[in-house]
Structure formats: C-alpha cells, structure tokens
C-alpha positions as CSV (number, residue, x, y, z in Angstrom):
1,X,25.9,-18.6,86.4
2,X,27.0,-19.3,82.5
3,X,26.5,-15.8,82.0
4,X,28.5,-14.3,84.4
5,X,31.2,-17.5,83.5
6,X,31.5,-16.5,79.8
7,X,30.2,-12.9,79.8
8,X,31.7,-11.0,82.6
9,X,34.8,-10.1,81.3
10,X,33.2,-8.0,78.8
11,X,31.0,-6.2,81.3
12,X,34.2,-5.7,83.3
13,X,36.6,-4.8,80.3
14,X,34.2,-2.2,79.3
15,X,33.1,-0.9,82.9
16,X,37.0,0.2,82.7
17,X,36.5,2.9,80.1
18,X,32.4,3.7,80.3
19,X,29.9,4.2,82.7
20,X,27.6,1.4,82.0
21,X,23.7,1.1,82.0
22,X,22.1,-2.1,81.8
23,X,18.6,-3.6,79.9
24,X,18.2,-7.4,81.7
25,X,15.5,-9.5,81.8
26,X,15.8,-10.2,85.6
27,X,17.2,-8.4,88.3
28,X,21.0,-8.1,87.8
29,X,22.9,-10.5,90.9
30,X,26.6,-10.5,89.5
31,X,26.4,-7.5,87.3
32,X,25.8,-4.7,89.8
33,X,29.4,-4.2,90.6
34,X,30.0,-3.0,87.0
35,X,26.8,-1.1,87.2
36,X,25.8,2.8,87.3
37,X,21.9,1.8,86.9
38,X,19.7,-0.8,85.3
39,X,16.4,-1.7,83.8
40,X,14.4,-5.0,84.2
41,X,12.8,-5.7,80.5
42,X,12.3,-8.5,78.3
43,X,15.0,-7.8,75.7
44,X,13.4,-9.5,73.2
45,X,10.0,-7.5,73.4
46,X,10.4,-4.6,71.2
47,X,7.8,-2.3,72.8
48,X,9.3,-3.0,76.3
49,X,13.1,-2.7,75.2
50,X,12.5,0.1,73.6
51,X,10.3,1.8,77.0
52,X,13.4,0.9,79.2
53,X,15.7,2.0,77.1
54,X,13.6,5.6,77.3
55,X,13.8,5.3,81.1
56,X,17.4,5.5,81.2
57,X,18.3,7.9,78.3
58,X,15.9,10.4,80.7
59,X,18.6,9.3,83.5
60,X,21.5,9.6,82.1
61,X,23.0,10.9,78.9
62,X,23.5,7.8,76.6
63,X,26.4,7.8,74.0
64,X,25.8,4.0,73.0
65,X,23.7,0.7,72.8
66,X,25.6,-2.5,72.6
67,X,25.0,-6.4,73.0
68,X,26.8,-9.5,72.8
69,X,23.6,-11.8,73.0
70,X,22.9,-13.5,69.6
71,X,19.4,-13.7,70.1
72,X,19.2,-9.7,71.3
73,X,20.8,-8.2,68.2
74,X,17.9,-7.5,66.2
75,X,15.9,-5.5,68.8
76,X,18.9,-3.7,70.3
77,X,19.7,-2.4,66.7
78,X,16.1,-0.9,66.8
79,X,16.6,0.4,70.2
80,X,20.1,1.8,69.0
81,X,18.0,3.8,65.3
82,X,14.8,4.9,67.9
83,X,17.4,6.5,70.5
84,X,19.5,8.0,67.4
85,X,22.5,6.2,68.1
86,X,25.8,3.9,65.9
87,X,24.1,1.1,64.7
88,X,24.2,-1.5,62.0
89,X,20.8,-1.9,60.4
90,X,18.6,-3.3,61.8
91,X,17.4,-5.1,58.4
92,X,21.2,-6.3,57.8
93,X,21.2,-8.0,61.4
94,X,18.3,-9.5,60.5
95,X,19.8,-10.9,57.7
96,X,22.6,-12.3,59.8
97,X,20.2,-13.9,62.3
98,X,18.3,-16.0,59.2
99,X,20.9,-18.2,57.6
100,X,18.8,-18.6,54.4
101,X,19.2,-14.7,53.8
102,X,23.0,-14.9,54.6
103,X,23.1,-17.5,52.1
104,X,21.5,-15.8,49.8
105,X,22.9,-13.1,50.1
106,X,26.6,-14.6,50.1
107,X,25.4,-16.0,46.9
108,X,25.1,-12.7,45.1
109,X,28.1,-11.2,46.2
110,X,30.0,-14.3,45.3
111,X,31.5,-15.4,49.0
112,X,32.2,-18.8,48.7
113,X,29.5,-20.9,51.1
114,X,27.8,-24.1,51.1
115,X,24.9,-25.3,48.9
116,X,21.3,-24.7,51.0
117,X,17.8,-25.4,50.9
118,X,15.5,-24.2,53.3
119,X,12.4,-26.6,54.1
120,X,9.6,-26.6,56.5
121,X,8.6,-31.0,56.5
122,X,10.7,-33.4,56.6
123,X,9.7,-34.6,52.9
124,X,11.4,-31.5,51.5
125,X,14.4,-32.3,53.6
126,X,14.6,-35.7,52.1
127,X,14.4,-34.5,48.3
128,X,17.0,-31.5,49.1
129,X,19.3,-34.1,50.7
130,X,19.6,-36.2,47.6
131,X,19.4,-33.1,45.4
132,X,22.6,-32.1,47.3
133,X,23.8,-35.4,47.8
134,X,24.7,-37.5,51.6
135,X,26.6,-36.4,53.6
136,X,24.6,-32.9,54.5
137,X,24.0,-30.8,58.0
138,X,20.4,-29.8,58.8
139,X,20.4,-27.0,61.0
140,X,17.4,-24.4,62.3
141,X,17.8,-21.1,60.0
142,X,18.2,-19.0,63.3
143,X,19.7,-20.0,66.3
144,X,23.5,-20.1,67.2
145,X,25.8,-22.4,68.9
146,X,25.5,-25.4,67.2
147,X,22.0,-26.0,68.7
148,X,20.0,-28.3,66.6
149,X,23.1,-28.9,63.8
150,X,23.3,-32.5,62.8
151,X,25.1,-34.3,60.1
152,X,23.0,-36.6,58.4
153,X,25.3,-39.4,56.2
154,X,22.5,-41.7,55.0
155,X,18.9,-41.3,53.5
156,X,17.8,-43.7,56.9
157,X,19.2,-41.2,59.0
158,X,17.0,-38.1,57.9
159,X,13.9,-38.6,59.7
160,X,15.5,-38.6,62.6
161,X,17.8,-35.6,62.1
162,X,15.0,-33.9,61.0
163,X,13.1,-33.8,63.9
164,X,15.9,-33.4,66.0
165,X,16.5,-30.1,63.6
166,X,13.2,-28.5,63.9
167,X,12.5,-29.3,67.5
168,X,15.3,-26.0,67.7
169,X,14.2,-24.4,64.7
170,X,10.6,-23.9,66.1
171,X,11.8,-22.1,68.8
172,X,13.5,-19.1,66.4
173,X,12.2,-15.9,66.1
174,X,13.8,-14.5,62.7
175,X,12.6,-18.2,60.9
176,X,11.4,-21.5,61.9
177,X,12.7,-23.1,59.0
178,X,15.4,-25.7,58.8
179,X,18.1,-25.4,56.7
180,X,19.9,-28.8,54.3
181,X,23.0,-27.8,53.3
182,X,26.2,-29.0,51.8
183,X,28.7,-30.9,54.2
184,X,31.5,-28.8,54.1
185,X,34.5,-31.2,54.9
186,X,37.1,-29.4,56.6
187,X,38.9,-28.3,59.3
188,X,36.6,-25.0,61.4
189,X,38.2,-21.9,62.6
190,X,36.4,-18.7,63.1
191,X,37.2,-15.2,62.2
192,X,37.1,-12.3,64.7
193,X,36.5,-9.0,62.7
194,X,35.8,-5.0,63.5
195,X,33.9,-2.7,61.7
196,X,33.6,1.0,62.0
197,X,31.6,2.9,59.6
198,X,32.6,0.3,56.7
199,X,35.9,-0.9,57.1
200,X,36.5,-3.7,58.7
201,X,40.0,-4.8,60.4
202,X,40.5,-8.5,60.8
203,X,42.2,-9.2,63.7
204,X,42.8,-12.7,64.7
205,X,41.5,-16.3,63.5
206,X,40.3,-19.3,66.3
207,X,40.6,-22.7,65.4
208,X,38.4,-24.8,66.7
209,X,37.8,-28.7,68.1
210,X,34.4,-29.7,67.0
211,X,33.2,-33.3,67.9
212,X,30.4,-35.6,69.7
213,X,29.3,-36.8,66.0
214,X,26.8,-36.2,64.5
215,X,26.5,-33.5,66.4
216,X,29.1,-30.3,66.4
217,X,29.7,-29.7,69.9
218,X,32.4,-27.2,70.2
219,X,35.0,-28.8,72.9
220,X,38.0,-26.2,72.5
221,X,39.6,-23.2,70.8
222,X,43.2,-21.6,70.2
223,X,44.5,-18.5,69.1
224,X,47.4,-17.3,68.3
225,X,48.5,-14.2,66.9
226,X,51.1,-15.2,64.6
227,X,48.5,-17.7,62.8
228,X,49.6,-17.6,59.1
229,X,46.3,-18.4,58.4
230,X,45.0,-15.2,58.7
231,X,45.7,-13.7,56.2
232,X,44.0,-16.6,53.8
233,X,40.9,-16.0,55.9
234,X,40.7,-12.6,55.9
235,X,39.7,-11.4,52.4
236,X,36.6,-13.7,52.6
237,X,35.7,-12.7,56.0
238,X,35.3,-9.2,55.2
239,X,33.9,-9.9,51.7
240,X,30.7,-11.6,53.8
241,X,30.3,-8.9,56.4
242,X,30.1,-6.1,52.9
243,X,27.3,-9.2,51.8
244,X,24.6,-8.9,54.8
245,X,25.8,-5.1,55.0
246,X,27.5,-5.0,58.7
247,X,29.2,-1.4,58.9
248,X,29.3,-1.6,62.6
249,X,30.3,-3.6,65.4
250,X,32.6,-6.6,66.1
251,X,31.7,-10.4,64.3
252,X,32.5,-13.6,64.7
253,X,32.7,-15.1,61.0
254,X,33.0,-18.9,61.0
255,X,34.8,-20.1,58.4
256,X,35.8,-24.1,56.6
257,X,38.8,-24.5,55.2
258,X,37.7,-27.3,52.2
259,X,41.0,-28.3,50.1
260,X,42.6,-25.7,51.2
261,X,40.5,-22.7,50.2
262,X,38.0,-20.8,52.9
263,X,33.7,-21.5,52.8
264,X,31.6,-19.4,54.7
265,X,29.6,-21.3,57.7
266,X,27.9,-17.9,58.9
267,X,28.1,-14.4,60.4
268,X,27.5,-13.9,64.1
269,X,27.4,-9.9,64.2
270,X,28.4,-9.8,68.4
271,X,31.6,-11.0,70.3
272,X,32.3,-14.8,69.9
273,X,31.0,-16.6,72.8
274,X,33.3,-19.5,74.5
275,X,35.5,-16.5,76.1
276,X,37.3,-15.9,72.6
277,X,37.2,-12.3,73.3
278,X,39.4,-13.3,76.1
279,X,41.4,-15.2,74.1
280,X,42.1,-12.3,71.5
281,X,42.9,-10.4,74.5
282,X,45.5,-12.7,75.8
283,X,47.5,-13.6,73.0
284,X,47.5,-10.1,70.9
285,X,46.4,-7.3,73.5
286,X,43.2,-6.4,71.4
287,X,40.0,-5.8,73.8
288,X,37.2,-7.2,71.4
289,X,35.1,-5.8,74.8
290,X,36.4,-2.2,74.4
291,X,36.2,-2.1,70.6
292,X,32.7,-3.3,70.2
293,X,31.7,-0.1,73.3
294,X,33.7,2.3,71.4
295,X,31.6,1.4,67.8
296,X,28.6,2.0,69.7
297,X,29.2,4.9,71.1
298,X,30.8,6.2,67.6
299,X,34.4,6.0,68.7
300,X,37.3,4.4,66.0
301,X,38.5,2.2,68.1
302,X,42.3,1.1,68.6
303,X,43.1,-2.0,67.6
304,X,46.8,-2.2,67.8
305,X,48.1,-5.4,68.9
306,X,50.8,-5.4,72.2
307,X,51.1,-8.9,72.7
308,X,52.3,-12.0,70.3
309,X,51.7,-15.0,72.0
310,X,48.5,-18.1,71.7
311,X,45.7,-19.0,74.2
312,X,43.4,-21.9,74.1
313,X,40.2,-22.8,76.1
314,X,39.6,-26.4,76.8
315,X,35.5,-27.1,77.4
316,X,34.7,-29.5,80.2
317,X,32.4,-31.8,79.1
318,X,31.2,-35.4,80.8
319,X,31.6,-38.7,78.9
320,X,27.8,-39.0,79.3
321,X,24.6,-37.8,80.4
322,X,24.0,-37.9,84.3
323,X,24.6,-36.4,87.6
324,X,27.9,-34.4,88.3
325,X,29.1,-35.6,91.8
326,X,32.7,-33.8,91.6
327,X,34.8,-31.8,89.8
328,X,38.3,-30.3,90.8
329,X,41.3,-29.2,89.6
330,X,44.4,-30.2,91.4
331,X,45.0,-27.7,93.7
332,X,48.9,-28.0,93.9
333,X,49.2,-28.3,90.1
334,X,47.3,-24.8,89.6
335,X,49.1,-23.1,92.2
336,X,52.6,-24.1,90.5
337,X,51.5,-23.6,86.7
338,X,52.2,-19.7,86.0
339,X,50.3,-20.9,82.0
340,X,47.3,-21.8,83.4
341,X,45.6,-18.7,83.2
342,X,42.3,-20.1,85.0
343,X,40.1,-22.9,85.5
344,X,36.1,-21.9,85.9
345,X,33.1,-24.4,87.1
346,X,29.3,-23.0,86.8
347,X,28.2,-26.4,87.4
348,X,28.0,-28.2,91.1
349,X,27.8,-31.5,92.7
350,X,24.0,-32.4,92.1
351,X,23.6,-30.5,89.0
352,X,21.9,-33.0,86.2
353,X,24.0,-32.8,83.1
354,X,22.7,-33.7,79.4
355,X,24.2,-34.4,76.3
356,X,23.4,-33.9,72.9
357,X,20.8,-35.0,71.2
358,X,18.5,-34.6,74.9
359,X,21.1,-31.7,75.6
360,X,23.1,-28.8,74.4
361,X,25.8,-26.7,76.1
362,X,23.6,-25.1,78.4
363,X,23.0,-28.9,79.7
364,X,25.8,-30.2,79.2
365,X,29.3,-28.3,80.1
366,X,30.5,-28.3,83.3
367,X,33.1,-25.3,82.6
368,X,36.7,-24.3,81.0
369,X,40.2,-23.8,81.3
370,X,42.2,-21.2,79.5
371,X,46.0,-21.6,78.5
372,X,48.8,-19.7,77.4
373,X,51.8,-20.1,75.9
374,X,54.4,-19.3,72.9
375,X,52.9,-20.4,70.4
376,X,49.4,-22.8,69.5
377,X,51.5,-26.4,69.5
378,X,52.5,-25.7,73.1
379,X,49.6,-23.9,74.6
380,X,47.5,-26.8,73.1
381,X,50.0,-28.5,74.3
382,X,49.6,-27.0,78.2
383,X,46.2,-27.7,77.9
384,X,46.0,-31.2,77.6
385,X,48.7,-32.0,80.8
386,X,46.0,-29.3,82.3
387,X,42.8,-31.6,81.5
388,X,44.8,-34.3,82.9
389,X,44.7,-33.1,86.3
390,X,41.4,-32.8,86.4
391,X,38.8,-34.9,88.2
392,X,35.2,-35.3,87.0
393,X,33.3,-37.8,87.7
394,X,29.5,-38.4,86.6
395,X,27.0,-41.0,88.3
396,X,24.6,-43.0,85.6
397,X,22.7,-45.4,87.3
398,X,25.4,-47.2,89.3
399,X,28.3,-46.2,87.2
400,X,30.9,-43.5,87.6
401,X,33.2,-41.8,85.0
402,X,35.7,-39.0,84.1
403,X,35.3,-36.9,80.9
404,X,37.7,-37.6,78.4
C-alpha cells in the first residue's frame, strides 16, 4: 500500500507517454492498470534481474530500464549495460549507494561536505566522535531515508546510538559500516537535479521539516518555484553529481545550508521519495516521472517549466507508538478547499504503528496531505489550518491521542 501511496504517480505519469514493462518482486495488485506485461523477480538478485529482464526484451522491443527504488539502482544499472541500454555506471551508482565513497569522493573534487569516519565497533565510533568533536550523526553507510540516522550530543550517549546505527547498517548491501560524521547545523532542503549525457539542469529546491530528535524523521516538504534559493544551491549540487560521476538520470541531492553557505548531506541518484516528484510537478509543470523515462530510453528530455506557484506535503505521524483506531479528514472542509490538492491514508483502524527508535516510516506514518498555493508562506500556511481538521487518534494502553 506505501508503494502505490507514494509511487503511483510516476508509474501513471510515465504510462502517459510509454508502454511500460515491469520487474517486481511479487505479483503486481495496483500496478496492472499501467501495465503492458510484467515479470516476477527479486530485483535485488543480479542473476534473476538480469533473466527477467531477458524474458521481456524477447517480448517486446525495449528502449529503456528505469527505477526509482534506492535500494534497486545498482542492479538495474547492470541490467540497463547487459541489455545495451542509457545508463549511469553502474560503479558510479555504487558509489552513490556507499556514503563513505560519496564522501570521499566529494572530498577530491572539493564539494563542500561533512567530516566522516567510517567504523565497524562501537570503540572506533567513540574515538571518531571526540576526534570530530559532540555533537555528531552516526548513520549506516548505505541505506536511505533517515533509517538508522541519530544525533549523538554527549560521549554517554554513543553506545546507544551506536547500536541503534548498526542494527540498520547490517542490513546494507553496498557496506555495513556506520558512518560518524560532523553535525552539520542547519537548516535541510534538498535539490532535485536532471542529467542527460553530462549536463545536468537543476530544477527546483524542497525544503524540508526534520524532527523527532535525535532522530531525523522527515514530517513535511515545500516547494516553490520561485525559491531564491536555488540558485545558491545549484552550483554545488551539480558539482557533486560530476563527483560520483552521474551522467544520467534524475537525483535528489540533499543539501545543509550551515552559516549561510550549502554542505553536501548525499546523492540519491532516483526520484525523491515523499511525493516530491509531485510536488515539482505542481508548482513548476516539470514531470520528474517523464524526465527520468525519457533519460532511459535516450531521449533529451523537456524541462521547461509552465507553472509558478509552491506545494507542500504535510506527513501524518502519531504522537506515539500504538494502535491507530481512526483517522479522517473532515469531509465538508475537503469538499470546500479547492488548495487541498489531496489527503492519502495507507494505514487503517487496527494497523500497529511504531516510532523511531523501535520504528521508522514504514512503521510509523499514517499518510499525507499535499497543498497548493501562491507562494511557500501560504501553502505552508494552508497546510497547517489542513492538519487541523484532521482527526487521529492512537490507543496506548488505556490512553488516546491526536498527532500533533
């Protein structure tokens, strides 16, 4: 169900302009609408990927591979070279997925980033977290949204944040190794960026509500297309994608602003999750969706903007761990607000719902609204009187609450 609540606009944007064939690891529910055939493979396991994606170029004549799954990247880029088709390199995504190469590699290029040590025991977290001095973030070197990130402020909190760390961390497939690094102290946005054969156009900026200390939960983004921020984030955006060598695709560069000057977080060589694909979409008429098909299939894509205006996405989170018993939007209030551009649930009365540190997102949110509006202030703006009229209560025990 989080698939289709986050993904399926791309699936539909570019079932508009391509015939689409699908690799899934499970029969496809949702997705066969959008569908002209599929495959059931593991899209993880090289030698399988790489058989189905055989099956179907002897179906059908493929012009491109694409994916928006973080974890997928690396073997789809192999599928991509093995079937002769666009690709970044595989090695470069590679580099992308491990956070210690990307810092390394920002380091030689000169990208401004954070200081990081990579560690494998919690003793050689303790001695890079003094080396780099309190407060730092330890974070597994390959996995993505904000899974296993904690700040760490004090030498007594370490142990603890270091387990919590490399709990994820042993899960990754490019590296198991947990990262220390540098607190960067500032406010987050992300960059969204496409690349065709080597140039990449930057073509809006997200800012983002982090929170849920010490943890970074990511509880909302805006963007608007008149952002003057852009064009301060831009230059180091690209610089990073020339770094790990991404000639190909679309990215999601996130991005601290620290005394008023950008420092690379990472690369994330797909779409952004979160719906900010959508969000691009809505407030400057670029289809992030579209461009990233057209790359793959070797096509410049058009990236000309037709709209000016902001959009925001609000994440619906509980106030604590527990069982959801209801969630609803006022139904009068949505059917009289031409801004609210839509309010999703993929979780249910029943469903168990966790927090961070037992949790992550997958656990924890219980969906989204999306906003629009003139301008950031007042789409913000619109989607705060929309979280008002909410209700969401969870049951702890004998207790009862609304998100906040």
């Amino acid at each position: 169900m989080e698939a289709q609540a986050y993904r399926s606009y791309c699936l539909e944007n570019v079932r508009a302009h391509y015939d689409v064939v699908l690799i899934s690891g499970a029969e496809p529910t949702w997705e066969k609408e959008f569908l002209l055939d599929y495959a059931v493979a593991d899209p993880t396991d090289q030698a399988a990927l790489a058989e189905a994606g055989r099956a179907l170029a002897e179906r059908h004549e493929l012009a491109g591979v694409m994916t928006w799954t973080e974890w997928c990247l690396v073997p789809v880029a192999r599928l991509a070279r093995q079937l002769g088709l666009p690709t970044t390199a595989p090695e470069a995504l590679q580099g992308c997925r491990n956070k210690h190469t990307s810092r390394s590699l920002f380091a030689r290029h000169g990208v401004p980033s954070a200081v990081s040590v990579s560690v494998r025991t919690e003793r050689e977290a303790a001695d890079a977290a003094a080396l780099i001095g309190y407060p730092v973030v330890l974070k597994p070197a390959a996995h993505a949204a904000s899974m296993g990130v904690i700040r760490v402020n004090a030498a007594d909190e370490l142990p603890d944040a270091y387990a919590f760390a490399a709990q994820t961390a042993g899960r990754g497939v490019e590296s198991t190794q947990v990262l220390v690094e540098e607190y960067l102290d500032g406010p987050e946005v992300s960059v969204e960026c496409v690349t065709y054969q080597g140039q990449t156009t930057v073509v809006a900026v997200t800012r983002k509500t982090v929170g849920m200390p010490p943890f970074f939960e990511e509880l909302a983004h805006v963007v608007d297309a008149n952002d003057p921020l852009l064009a301060d984030v831009a230059p180091v955006a690209v610089a990073a994608l020339d770094a790990v060598g991404v000639t190909d695709g679309v990215s999601h560069v996130e991005v601290r602003i620290v005394d008023g000057r950008p420092r690379l977080i990472e690369v994330n060589a797909r779409i952004a999750g979160d719906m900010i694909g959508h969000l691009v979409h809505l407030a400057t008429g670029v289809d992030l969706a579209r461009a990233a098909a057209d790359i793959a299939c070797g096509v410049l894509p058009d990236l000309t903007p037709t709209r000016s205006q902001a959009a925001a996405i609000r994440l619906i989170y509980p106030a604590y761990s527990g069982t959801l018993t209801e969630r609803r939007l006022d139904a009068q209030f949505a059917d009289s607000t031409d801004w609210l551009e839509r309010v999703t649930f993929h979780r249910h009365a029943g469903d168990r719902l966790v927090l961070p540190p037992d949790g992550d997102m997958f656990s924890a949110r219980i969906g989204y609204l999306i906003t629009t509006g003139p301008s950031a202030e007042v789409t913000k703006a619109r989607s705060t009187e929309a979280y008002r009229h909410l209700t969401v209560h969870v049951a702890a025990g004998q207790e009862a609450g609304i998100a906040a």
